[in-house]
C-alpha positions in Angstrom: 63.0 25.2 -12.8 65.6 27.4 -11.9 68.1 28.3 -8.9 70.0 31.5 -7.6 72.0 31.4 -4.7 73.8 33.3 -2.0 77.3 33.8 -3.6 78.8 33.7 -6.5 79.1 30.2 -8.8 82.4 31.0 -8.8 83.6 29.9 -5.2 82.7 26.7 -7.0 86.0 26.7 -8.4 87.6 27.5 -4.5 85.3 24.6 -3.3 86.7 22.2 -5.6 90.1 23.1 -4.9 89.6 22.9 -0.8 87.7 19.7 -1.3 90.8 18.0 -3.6 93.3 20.0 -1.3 91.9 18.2 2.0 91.3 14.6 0.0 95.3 14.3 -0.8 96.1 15.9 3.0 94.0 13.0 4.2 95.4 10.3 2.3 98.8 11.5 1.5 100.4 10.2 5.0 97.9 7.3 5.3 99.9 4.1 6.3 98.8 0.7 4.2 97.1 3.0 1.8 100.0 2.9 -1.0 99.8 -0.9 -1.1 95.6 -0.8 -1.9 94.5 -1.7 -5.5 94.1 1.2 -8.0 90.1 0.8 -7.8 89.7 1.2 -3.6 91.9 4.0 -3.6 89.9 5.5 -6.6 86.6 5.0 -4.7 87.8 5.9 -1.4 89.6 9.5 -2.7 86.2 9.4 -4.8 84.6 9.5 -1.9 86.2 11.7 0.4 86.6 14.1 -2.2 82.7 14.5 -3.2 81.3 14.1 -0.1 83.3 17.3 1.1 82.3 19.2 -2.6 79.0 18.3 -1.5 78.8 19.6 1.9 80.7 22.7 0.4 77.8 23.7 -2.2 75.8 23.7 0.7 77.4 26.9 1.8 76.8 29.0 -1.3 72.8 28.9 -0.4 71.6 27.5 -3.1 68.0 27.8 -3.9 66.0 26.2 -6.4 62.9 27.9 -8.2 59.5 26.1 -9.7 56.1 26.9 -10.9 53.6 25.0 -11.5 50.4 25.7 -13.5 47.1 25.1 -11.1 43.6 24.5 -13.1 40.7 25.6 -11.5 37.0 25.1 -12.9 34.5 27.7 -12.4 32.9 27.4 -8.8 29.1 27.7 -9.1 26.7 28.1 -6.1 22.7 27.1 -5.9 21.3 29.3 -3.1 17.8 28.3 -2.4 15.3 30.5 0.0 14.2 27.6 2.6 11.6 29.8 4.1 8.1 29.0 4.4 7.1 31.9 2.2 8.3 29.8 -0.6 4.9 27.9 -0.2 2.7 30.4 0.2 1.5 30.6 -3.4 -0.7 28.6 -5.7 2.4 27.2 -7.5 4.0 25.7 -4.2 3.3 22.4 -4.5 5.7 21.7 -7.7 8.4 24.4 -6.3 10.7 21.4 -4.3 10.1 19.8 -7.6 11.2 22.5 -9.7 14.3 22.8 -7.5 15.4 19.4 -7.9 15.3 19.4 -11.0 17.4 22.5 -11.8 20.0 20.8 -9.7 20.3 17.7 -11.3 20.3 19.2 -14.6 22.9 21.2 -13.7 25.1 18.6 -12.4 23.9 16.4 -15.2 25.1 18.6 -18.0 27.7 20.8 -16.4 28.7 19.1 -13.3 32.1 18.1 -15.7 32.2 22.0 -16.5 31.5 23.7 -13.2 32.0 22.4 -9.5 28.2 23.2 -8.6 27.8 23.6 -4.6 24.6 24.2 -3.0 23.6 26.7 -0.2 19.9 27.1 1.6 19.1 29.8 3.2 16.7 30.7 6.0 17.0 31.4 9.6 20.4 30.2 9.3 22.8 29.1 6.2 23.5 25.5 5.8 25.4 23.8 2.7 24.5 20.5 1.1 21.2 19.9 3.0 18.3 19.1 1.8 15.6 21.7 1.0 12.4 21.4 3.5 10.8 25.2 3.5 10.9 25.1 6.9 12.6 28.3 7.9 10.4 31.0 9.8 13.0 33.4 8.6 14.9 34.8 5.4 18.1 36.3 5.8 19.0 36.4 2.3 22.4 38.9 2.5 23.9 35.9 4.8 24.6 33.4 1.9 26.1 36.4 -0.3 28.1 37.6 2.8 29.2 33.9 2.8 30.2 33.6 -0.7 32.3 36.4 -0.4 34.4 35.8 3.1 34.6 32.0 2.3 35.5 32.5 -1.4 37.3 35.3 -1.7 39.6 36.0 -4.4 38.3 32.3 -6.0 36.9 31.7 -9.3 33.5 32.1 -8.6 31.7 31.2 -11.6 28.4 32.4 -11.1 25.0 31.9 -8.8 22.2 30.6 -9.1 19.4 32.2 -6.7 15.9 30.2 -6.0 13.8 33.2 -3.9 10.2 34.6 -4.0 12.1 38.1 -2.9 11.0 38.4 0.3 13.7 39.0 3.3 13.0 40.0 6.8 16.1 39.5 9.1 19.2 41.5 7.8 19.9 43.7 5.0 18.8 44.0 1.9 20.8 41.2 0.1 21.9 43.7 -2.6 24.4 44.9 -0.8 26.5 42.0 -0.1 26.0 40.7 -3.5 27.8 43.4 -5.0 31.0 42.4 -3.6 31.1 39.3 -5.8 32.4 40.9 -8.7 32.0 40.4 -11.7 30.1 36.7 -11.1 26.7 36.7 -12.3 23.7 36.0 -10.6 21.1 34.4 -12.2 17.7 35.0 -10.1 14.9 32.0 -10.0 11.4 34.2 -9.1 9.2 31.9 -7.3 5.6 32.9 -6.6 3.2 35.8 -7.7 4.4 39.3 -7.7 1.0 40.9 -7.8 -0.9 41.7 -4.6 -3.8 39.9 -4.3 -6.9 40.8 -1.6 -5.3 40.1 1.8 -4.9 42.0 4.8 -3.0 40.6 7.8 -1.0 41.7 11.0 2.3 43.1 10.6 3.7 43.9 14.2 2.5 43.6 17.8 4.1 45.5 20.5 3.4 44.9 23.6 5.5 44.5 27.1 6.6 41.7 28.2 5.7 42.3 31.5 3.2 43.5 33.2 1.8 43.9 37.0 -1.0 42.9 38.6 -4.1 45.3 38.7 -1.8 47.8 36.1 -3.2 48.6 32.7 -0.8 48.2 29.9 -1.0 48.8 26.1 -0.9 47.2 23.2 -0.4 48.3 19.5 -1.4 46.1 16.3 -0.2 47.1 12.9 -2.3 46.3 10.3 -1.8 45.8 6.4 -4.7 45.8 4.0 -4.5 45.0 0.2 -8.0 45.5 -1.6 -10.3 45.9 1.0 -11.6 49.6 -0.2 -13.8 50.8 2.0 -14.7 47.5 3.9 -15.4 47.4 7.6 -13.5 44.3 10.2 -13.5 43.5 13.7 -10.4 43.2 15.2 -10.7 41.3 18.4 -8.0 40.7 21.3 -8.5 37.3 23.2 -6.7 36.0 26.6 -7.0 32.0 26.9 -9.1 31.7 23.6 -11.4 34.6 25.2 -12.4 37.5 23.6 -11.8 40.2 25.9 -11.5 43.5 24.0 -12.6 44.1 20.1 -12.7 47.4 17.8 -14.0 47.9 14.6 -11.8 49.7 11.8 -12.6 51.0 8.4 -10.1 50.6 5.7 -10.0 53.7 3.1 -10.8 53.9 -0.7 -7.0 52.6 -1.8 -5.9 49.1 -2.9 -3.3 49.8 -0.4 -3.8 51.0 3.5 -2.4 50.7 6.6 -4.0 51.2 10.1 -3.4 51.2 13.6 -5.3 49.4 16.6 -4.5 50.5 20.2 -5.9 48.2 23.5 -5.1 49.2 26.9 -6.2 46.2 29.3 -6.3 45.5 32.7 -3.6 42.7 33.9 -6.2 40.3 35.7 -4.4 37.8 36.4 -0.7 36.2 37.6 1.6 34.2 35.5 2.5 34.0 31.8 -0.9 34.6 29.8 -1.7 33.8 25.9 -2.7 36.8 24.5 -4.1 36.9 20.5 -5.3 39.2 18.2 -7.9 38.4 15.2 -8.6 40.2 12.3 -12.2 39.4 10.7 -12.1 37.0 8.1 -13.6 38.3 4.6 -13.9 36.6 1.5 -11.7 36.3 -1.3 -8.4 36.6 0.6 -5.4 34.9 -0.9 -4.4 34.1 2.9 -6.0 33.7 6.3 -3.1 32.2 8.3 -1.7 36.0 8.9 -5.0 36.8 10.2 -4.5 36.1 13.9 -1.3 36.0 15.7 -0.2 35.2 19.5 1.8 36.8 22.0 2.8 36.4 25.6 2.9 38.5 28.7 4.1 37.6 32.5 2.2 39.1 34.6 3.6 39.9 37.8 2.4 40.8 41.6 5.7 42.8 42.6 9.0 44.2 41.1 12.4 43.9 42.1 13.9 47.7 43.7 17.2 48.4 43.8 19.1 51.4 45.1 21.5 53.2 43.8 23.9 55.2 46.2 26.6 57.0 45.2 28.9 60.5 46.6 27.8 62.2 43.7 26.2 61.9 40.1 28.7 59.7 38.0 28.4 58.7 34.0 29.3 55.3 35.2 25.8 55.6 37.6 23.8 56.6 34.5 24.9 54.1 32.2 24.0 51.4 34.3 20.7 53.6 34.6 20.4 52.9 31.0 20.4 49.5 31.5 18.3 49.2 34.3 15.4 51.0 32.7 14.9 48.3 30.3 13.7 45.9 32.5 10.3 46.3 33.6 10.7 43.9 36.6 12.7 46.5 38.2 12.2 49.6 40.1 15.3 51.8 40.6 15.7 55.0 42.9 18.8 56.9 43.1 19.9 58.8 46.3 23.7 60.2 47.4 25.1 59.1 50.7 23.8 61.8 52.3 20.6 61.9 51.0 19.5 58.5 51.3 16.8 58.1 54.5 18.0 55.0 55.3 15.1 53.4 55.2 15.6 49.6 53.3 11.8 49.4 52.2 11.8 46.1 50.8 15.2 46.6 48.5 16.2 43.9 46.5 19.8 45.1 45.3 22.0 47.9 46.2 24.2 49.6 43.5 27.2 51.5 45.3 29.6 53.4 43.4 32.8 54.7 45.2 32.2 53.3 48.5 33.9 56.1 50.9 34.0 57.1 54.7 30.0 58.2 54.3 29.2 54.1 53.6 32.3 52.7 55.2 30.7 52.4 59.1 26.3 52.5 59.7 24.9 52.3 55.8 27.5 49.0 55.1 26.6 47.0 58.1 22.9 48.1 57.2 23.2 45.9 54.5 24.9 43.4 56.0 22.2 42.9 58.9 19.6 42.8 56.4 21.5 40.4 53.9 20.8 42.8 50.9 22.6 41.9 47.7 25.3 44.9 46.8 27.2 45.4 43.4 30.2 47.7 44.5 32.2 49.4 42.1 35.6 50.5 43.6 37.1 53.3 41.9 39.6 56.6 42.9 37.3 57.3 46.0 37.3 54.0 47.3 38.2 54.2 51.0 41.3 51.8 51.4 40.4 50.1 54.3 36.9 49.3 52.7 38.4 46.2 50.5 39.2 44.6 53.5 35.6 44.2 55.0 34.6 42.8 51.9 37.5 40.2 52.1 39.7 41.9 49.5 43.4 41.6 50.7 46.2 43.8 49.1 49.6 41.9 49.2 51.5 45.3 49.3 51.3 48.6 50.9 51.0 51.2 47.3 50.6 54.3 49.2 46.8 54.3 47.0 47.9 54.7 43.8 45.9 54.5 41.3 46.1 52.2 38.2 44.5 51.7 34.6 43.5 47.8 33.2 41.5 46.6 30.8 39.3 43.5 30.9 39.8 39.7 30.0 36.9 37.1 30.0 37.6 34.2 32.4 36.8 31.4 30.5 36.0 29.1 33.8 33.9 31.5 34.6 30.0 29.6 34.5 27.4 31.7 37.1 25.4 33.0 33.9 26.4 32.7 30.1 28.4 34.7 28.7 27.6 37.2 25.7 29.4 35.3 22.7 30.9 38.8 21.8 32.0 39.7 25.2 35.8 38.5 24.6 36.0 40.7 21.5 34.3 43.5 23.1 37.0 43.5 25.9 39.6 43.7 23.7 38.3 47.1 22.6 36.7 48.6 25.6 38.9 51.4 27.3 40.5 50.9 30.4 38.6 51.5 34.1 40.8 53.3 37.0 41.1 51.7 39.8 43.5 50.6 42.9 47.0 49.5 42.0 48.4 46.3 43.4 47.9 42.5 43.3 45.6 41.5 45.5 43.4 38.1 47.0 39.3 38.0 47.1 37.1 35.5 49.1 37.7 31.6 48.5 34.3 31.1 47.3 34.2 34.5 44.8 33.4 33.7 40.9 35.6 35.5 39.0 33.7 36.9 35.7 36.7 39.1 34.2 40.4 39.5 34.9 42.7 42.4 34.3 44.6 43.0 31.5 47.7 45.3 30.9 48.2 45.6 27.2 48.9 42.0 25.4 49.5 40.9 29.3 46.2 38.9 30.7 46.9 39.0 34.3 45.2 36.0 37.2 44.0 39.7 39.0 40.1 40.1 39.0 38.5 43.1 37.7 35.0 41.6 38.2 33.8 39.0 40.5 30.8 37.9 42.5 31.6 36.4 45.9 28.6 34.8 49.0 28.1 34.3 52.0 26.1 33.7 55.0 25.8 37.3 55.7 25.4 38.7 52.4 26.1 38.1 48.5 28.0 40.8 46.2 29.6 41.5 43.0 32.8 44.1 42.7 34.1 45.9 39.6 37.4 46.8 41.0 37.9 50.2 38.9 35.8 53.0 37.9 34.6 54.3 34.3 32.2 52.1 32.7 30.6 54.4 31.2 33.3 54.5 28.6 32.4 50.7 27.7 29.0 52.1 26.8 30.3 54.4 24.3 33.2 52.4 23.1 30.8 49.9 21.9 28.2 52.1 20.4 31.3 54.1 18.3 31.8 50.4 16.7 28.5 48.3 16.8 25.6 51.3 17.4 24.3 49.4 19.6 24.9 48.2 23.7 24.2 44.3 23.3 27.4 43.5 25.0 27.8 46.2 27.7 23.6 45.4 28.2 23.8 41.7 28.8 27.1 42.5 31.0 25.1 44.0 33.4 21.4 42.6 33.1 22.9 39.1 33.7 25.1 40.4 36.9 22.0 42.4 38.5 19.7 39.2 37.7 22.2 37.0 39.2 22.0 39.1 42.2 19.0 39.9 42.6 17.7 35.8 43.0 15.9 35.9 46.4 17.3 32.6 47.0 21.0 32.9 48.0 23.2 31.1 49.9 24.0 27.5 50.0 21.8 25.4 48.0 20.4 25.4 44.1 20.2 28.5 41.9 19.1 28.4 38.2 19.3 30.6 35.6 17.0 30.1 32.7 15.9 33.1 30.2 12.0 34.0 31.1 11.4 34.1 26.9 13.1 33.1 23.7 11.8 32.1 20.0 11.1 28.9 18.5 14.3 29.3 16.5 16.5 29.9 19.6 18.2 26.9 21.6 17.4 26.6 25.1 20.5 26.4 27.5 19.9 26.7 30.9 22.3 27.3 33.3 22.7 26.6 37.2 25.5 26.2 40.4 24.8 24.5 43.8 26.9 25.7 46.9 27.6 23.9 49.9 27.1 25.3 53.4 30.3 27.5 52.7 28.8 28.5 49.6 31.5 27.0 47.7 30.2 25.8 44.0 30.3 22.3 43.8 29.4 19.3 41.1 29.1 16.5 43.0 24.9 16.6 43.0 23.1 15.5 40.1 20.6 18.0 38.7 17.7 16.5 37.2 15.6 18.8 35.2 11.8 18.4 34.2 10.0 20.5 31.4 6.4 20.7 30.6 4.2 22.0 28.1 0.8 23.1 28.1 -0.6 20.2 26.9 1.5 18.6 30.0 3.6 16.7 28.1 6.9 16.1 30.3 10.5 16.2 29.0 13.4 14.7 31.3 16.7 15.7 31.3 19.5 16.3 33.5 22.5 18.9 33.9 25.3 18.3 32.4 29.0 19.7 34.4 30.2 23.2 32.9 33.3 24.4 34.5 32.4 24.9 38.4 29.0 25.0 37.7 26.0 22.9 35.5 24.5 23.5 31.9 21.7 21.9 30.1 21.2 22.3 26.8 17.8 21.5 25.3 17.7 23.2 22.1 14.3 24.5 20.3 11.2 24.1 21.6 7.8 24.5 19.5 5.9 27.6 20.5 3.9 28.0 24.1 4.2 28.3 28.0 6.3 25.7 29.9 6.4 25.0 33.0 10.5 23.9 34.5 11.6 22.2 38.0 15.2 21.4 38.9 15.8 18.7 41.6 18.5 17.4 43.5 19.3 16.0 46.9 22.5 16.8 49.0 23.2 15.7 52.3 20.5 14.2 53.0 18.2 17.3 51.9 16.1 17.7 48.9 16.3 21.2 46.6 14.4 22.2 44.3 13.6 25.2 41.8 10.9 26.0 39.8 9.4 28.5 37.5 8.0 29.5 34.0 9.0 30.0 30.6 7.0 30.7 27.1 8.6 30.6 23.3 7.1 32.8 20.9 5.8 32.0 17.3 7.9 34.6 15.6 6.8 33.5 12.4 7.2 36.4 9.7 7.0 34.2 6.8 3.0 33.4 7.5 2.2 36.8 6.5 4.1 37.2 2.9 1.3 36.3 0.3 3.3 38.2 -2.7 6.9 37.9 -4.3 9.6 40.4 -4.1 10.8 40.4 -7.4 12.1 43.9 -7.7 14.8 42.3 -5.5 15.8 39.4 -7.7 15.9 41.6 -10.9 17.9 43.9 -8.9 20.7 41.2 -8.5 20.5 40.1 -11.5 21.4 43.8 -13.3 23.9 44.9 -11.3 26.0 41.9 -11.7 25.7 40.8 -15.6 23.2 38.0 -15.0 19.4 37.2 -15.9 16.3 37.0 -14.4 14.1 33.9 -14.8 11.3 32.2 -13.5 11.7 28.8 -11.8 8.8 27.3 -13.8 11.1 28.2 -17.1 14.2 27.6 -16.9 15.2 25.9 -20.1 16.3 29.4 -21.6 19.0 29.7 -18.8 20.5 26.1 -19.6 21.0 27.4 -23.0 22.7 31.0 -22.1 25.3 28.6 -19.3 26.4 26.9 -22.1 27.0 29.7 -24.4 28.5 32.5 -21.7 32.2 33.2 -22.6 32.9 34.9 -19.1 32.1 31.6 -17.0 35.9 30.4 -17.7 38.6 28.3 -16.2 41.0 29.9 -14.6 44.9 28.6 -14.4 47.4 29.8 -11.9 50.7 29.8 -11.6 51.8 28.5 -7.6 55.6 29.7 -7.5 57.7 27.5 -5.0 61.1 27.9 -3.7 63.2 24.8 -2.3 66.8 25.3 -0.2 69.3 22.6 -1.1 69.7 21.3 2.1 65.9 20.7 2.1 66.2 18.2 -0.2 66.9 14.5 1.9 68.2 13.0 -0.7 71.1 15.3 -1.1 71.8 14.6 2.3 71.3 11.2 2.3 74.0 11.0 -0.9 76.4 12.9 1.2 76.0 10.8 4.4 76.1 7.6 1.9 79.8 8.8 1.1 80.9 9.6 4.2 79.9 6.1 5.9 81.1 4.4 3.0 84.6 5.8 3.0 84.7 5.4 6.9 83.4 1.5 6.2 86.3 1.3 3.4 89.0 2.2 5.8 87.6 -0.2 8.8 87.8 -2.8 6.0 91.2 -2.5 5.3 92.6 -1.6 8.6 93.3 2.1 7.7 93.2 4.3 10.8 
């Protein structure tokens, strides 16, 4: 330990000398003190005197330096592949053996050494669970990418990796790896690495939706190991029906690949279970990749929705982007002046820059015919437009214009949210719109709020407001189109600024508004996703209330029914029911209110995504990869004596001390203080005692 302080030591000297100088001023005049005992007024100068020295170190700012030495043992991480591929060989029924007993050899011989933490790794990354190969996915870079954010700059001993090589969510995992440097990875090959006679289905495209009476396509990649020259049947079946089949010839090479195209009719309404088969041959290592399912909603009609605008805009086109993705809608875009006025069964009305041409006949069009609109009110907004749609400036500002960015209201619970929408706000560039604080309708949802700078401001940029005459959202500035290319400059891709806008013009474009029950539930998702389902009930004012319980019933296809019931969210109701196994399911949301019953139903599927069914061979390459570039070895699980042996004998798996510096002010330390208050209340008790004043 050490100390520096502020000033000089010297003024030690000066403090001493004040401290005496004040002791003898105190006491020199003090009446009855002459006639005290030698030893009280020894203590009671004593005291006086030190306490004041002690409170006058204080002010030379004194600080006291330590170290200390920390030990820290070698961290070493067991990341096991819990993907089903890890059972799709002919050694899988001793892998989970194999495992668990590298583990508790591990902890057995070095568990005094090492402080051994375990990983799995599938679909998702979860530490200290137990190992099922249950996963339908393998996302191998995530556990790397976790190593190195959650134990950065640690001393990360080394891993050991349990895989059969095959990944097929995310990167390849070499990449994260090699920013654990210089831990080595020690790679655990399960399974065979040499292609056996298979062939299976790789991919499937298809829509998701399609329309009544249409044809649509469908595209089948298939993979073929060993089959030279051999002839198949590939056969398409709806309901367990074969409906379409072709017959394909694979070439002279171990290894080929083909393409299958159907283009069918769409007979009939409603979500339909489509599959494809290939022929089954002999001799093939695996059959469970040879048939695969899909689904496909068929639909009688499609939503339309209108775009009208002064002139082309990027911000018009963007959301043109967006619209285009969604087969259930049709979209036509016409200028004010070109538009024939003729509504023609529109669902939704997109109008950018309201001005005079919409202001008087086209607006109460709309409002007559209770068609949805999504306004967005930029530089050639007419003013007195915000007031028919009930937004109310406080202040006259002579129609000045103003930039804001966005902030996600948190209360807000119409649809959910993207979880990325709050950081993507804090990049996206400002939009341009009207300056000036202003009021929107009682009953309007407000999705995002405006933002000047660090500054979140209660002033809606984005909100949805209804009524009895018509429903609308408003994005209360122009330039959207900048959100587009913000996010693409940082993501290369439009998730965010996507599900922004598919979620507004779906939640719009419900044909049942008003008072009563809507309910937003996704149309698809994957076994591996959670099901949260979403839903408001308005009153006759259309205010969102929660009073009314929402029960909720789910069936399957074998009509097996699960009950549940909404749970509160903010102003509106959530349900969260979490993975469901593969199929079509039926839904109906019920409540009563006032005396009247509502209800909403509708239709769902969740797809098999399974991409670990069709890996029948190891990726090894990968694993010896890893190993290589970071110093480690490659082994297989089925011998892994040799590795217990090169653990104990590797000099570069060390312990690693550090020295922690700490710094302590004096009058941080209590005891000091206490001491010095100790003096001063026992000279003040001393003079009480003996009637000194």
């Amino acid at each position: 330990m050490n100390f520096n302080t502020d000033y000089s030591v010297w003024w030690l000297i000066v403090i001493a000398f004040v401290s005496a100088g004040l002791t003898l001023l105190s006491y020199s005049n003090k009446k009855g003190f002459i006639e005290l005992s030698k030893t009280i007024k020894g203590s009671m100068v004593s005291f006086r005197f030190f306490s004041l020295f002690m409170l006058g170190i204080l002010l030379l700012g004194i600080l006291f330096n330590t170290s200390k030495e920390r030990v820290e043992n070698p961290i070493f991480f067991v990341v096991t592949d819990n993907s089903k591929s890890m059972l799709n060989y002919k050694d899988s029924n001793r892998v989970l053996e194999q495992v668990n007993k590298l583990k508790k050899k591990l902890k057995k011989d070095f568990g005094k050494k090492l402080v051994i933490k375990e990983i799995s790794i599938g679909s998702r990354l979860k530490t200290d669970e137990a190992i099922s190969f249950t996963e339908s996915n393998s996302n191998l870079e995530k556990a790397f990418e976790y190593i190195n954010t959650e134990y950065y700059n640690r001393n990360v001993g080394g891993i050991a990796f349990i895989s059969d090589g095959n990944f097929n969510v995310g990167a390849n995992p070499i990449y994260n790896a090699e920013k654990i440097k210089p831990s080595p990875i020690f790679s655990f090959a399960v399974g065979d690495s040499i292609q056996k006679r298979d062939h299976l289905i790789r991919n499937i495209f298809h829509n998701n939706i399609a329309f009544y009476k249409n044809r649509f396509p469908i595209e089948v990649d298939i993979s073929s190991y060993k089959f030279n020259n051999e002839e198949i049947k590939v056969s398409l079946e709806l309901n367990g029906k074969i409906i379409d089949s072709k017959k394909i010839k694979y070439n002279g090479d171990d290894q080929d690949f083909k393409k299958v195209i159907f283009n069918i009719p769409a007979e009939k309404i409603g979500f339909q279970t489509y599959s494809i088969h290939l022929e089954e041959k002999e001799n093939e290592v695996s059959l469970q990749n040879n048939h695969k399912n899909f689904y496909v909603e068929v639909l009688d009609s499609r939503s339309k929705v209108l775009i009208l605008s002064e002139a082309p805009h990027p911000d018009i086109a963007s959301l043109q982007s967006v619209l285009s993705k969604d087969d259930n809608l049709e979209i036509e875009y016409k200028t004010f002046e070109s538009w024939d006025k003729k509504i023609n069964q529109i669902n939704l009305l997109i109008c950018h820059n309201p001005t005079s041409q919409f202001d008087g006949e086209l607006f109460d069009l709309f409002k007559k015919n209770k068609i949805p609109v999504l306004y967005i009110l930029g530089t050639k907004t007419k003013p007195s437009f915000y007031s028919k749609i009930g937004i109310k400036f406080t202040a006259r500002t002579a129609n000045q214009m103003d930039e804001f960015q966005g902030s996600f209201n948190k209360g807000f619970s119409i649809f959910q949210a993207d979880e990325n929408l709050k950081e993507s706000l804090s990049y996206y560039p400002p939009l341009t719109g009207k300056y000036g604080d202003f009021t929107i309708p009682t009953a309007a949802s407000v999705f995002i709020n405006q933002r000047i700078g660090p500054v979140k401001k209660n002033t809606p940029m984005f909100f949805f407001s209804s009524s009895q005459e018509m429903s609308f959202g408003a994005i209360m500035g122009e330039g959207i189109w900048r959100w587009k290319f913000n996010e693409y400059q940082r993501t290369k891709n439009h998730d965010v600024f996507n599900s922004i806008f598919s979620k507004s013009i779906q939640y719009l474009t419900l044909r049942k508004r008003g008072s009563g029950l809507n309910v937003i539930i996704p149309r698809k998702l994957n076994k591996d996703e959670d099901l949260v389902i979403n839903a408001n009930f308005y009153n006759s004012a259309v205010e969102a209330i929660t009073s009314p319980e929402i029960g909720l019933e789910i069936k399957d296809e074998d009509g097996k029914k699960y009950q549940s019931q909404f749970a509160i969210n903010g102003s509106g109701y959530q349900a969260k029911i979490g993975q469901l196994n593969p199929g079509k399911y039926e839904w109906l949301a019920e409540t009563k209110f006032g005396g009247k019953s509502y209800i909403q139903k509708g239709n769902f599927f969740v797809e098999d995504l399974d991409n670990e069914k069709s890996e029948s061979v190891a990726n090894h390459s990968v694993l010896k990869q890893l190993s290589k570039q970071s110093n480690g070895t490659f082994y297989n699980l089925n011998n892994a004596q040799p590795f217990y042996n090169e653990l104990s004998n590797r000099k570069d798996i060390n312990t690693v001390s550090y020295q922690e510096k700490t710094s302590l002010n004096l009058i941080d330390l209590w005891w000091y203080l206490l001491v010095v208050a100790i003096l001063l209340i026992g000279e003040w008790f001393m003079k009480r005692f003996y009637g000194l004043n």
